[in-house]
PyMOL CGO cylinders between C-alpha atoms (Angstrom):
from pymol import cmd
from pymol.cgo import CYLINDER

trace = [
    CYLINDER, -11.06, -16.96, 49.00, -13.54, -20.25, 49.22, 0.3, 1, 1, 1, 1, 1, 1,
    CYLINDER, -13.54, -20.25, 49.22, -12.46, -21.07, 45.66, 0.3, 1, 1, 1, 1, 1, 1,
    CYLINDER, -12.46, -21.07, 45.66, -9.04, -20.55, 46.00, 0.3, 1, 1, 1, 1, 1, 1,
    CYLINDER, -9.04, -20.55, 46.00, -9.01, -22.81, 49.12, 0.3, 1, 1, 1, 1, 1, 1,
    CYLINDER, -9.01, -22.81, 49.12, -11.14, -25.26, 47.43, 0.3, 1, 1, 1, 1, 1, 1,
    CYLINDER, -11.14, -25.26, 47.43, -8.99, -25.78, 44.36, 0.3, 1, 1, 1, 1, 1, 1,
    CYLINDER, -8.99, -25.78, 44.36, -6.17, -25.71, 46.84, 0.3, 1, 1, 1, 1, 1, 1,
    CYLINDER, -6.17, -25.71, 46.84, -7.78, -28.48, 48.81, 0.3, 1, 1, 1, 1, 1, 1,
    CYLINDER, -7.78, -28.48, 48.81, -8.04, -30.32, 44.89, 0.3, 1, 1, 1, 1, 1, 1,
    CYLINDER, -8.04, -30.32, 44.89, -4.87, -30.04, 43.97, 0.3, 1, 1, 1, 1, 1, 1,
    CYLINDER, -4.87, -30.04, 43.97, -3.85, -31.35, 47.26, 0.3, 1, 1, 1, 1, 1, 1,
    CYLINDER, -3.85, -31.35, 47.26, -6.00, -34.68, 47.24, 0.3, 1, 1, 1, 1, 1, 1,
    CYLINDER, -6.00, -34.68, 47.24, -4.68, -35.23, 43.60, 0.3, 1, 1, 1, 1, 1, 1,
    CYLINDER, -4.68, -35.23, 43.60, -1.14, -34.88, 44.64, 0.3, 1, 1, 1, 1, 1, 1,
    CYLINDER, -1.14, -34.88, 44.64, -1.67, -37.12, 47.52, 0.3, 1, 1, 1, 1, 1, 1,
    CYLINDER, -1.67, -37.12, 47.52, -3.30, -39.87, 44.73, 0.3, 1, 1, 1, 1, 1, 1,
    CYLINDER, -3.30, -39.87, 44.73, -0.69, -39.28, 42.25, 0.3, 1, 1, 1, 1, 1, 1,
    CYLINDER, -0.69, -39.28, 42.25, 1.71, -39.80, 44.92, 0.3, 1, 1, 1, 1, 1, 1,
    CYLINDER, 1.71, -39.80, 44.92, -0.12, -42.50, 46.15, 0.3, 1, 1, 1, 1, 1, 1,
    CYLINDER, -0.12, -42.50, 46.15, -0.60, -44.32, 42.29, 0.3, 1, 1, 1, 1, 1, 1,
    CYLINDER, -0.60, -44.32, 42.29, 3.48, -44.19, 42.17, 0.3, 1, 1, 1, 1, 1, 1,
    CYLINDER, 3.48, -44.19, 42.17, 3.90, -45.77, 45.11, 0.3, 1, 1, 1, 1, 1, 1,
    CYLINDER, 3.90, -45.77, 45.11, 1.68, -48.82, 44.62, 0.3, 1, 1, 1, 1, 1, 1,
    CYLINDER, 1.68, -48.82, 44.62, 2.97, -48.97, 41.03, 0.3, 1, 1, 1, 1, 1, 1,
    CYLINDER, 2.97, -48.97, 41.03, 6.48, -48.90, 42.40, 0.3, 1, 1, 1, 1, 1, 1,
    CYLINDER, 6.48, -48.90, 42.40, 5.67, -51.85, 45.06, 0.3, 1, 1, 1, 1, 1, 1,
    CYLINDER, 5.67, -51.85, 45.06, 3.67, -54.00, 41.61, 0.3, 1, 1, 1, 1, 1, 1,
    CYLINDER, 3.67, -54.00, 41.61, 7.35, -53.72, 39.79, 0.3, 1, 1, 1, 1, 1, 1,
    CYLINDER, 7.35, -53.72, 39.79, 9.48, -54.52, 43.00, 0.3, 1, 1, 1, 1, 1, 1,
    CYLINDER, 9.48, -54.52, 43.00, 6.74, -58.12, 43.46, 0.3, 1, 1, 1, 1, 1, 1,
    CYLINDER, 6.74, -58.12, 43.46, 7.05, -58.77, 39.56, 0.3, 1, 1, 1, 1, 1, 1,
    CYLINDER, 7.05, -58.77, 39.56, 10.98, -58.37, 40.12, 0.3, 1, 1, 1, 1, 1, 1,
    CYLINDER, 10.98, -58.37, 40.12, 11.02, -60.62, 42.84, 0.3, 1, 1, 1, 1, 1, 1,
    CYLINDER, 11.02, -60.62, 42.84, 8.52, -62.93, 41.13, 0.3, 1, 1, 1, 1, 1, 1,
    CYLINDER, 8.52, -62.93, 41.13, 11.13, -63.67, 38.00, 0.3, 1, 1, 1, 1, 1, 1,
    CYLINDER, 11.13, -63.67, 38.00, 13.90, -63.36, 40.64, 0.3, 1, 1, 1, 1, 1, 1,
    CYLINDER, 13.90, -63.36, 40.64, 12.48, -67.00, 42.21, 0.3, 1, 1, 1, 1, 1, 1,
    CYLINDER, 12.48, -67.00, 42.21, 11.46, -67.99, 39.19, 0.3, 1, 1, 1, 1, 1, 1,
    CYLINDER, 11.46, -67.99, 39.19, 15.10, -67.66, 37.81, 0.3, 1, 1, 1, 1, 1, 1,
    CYLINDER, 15.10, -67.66, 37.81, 16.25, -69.43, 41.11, 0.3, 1, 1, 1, 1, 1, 1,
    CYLINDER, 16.25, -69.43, 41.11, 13.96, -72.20, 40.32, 0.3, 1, 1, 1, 1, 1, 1,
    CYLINDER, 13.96, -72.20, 40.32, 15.04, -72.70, 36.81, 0.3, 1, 1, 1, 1, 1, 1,
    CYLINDER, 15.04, -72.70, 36.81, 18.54, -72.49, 37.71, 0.3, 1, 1, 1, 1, 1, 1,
    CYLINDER, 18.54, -72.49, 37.71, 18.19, -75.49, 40.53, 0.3, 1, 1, 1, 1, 1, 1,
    CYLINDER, 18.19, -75.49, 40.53, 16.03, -77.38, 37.98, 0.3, 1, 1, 1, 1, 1, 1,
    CYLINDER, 16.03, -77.38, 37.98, 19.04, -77.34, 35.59, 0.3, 1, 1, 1, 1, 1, 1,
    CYLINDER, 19.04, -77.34, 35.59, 21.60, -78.04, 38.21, 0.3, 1, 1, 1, 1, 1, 1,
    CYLINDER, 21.60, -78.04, 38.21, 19.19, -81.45, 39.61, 0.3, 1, 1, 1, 1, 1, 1,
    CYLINDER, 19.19, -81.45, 39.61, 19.31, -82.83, 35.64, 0.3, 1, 1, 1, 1, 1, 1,
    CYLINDER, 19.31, -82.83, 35.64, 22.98, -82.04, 35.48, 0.3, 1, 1, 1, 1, 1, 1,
    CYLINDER, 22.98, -82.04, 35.48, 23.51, -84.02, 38.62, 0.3, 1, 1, 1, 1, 1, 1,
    CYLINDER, 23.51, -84.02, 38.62, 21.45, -86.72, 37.24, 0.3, 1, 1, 1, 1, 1, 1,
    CYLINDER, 21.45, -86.72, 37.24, 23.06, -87.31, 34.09, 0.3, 1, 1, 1, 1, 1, 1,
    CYLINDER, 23.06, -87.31, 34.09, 26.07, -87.33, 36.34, 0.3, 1, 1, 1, 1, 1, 1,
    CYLINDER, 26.07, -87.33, 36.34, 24.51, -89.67, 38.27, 0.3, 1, 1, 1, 1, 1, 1,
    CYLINDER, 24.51, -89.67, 38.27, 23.34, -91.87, 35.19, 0.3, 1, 1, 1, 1, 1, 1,
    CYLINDER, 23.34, -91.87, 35.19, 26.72, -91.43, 33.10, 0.3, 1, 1, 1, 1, 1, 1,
    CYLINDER, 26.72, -91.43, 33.10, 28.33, -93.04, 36.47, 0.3, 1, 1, 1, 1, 1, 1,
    CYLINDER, 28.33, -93.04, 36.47, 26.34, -96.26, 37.25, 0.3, 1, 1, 1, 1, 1, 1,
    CYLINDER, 26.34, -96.26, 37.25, 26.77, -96.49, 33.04, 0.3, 1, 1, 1, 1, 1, 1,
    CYLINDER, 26.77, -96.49, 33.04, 29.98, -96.73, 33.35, 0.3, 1, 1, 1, 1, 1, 1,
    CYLINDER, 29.98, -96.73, 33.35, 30.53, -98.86, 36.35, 0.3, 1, 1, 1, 1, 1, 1,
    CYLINDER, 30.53, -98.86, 36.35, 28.05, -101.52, 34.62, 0.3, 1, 1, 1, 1, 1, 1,
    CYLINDER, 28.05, -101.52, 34.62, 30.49, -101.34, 32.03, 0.3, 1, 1, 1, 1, 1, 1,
    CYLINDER, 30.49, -101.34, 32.03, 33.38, -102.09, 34.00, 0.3, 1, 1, 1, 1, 1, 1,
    CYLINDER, 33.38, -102.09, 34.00, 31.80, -104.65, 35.82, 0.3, 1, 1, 1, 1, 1, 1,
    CYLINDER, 31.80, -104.65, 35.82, 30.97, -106.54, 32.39, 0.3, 1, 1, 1, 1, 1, 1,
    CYLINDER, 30.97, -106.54, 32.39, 34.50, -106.11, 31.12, 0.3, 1, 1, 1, 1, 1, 1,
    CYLINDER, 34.50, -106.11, 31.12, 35.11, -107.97, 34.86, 0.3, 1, 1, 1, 1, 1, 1,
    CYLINDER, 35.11, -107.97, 34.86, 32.93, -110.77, 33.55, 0.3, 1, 1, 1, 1, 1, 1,
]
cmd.load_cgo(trace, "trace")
């Protein structure tokens, strides 16, 4: 019975590891998933601050040229 309880007592420590080996690969995917997740976010407000400065700059253009048809 000692080597029946011993590989028992194996194939119970390399379940637990497996087991173990999933779960830390699982929680690797969910960081690199939230790491592009920010990274889109960032992207995404990057593009929206140059839109709102062209907006910005397409404005005072125009307004200078108003003011020189004023003139």
């Amino acid at each position: 019975m000692g080597f029946i309880d011993n590989a028992k007592d194996a194939a119970e420590a390399t379940g637990k590891k497996i087991g173990e080996v999933l779960d830390d690969t699982k929680e690797r995917i969910s960081d690199r998933v939230d790491e592009a997740k920010a990274d889109a976010e960032v992207k995404r407000a990057e593009s929206d601050v140059k839109k709102a400065e062209a907006e910005r700059d397409a404005t005072k253009a125009k307004n200078e040229y108003k003011e020189d048809l004023r003139d």
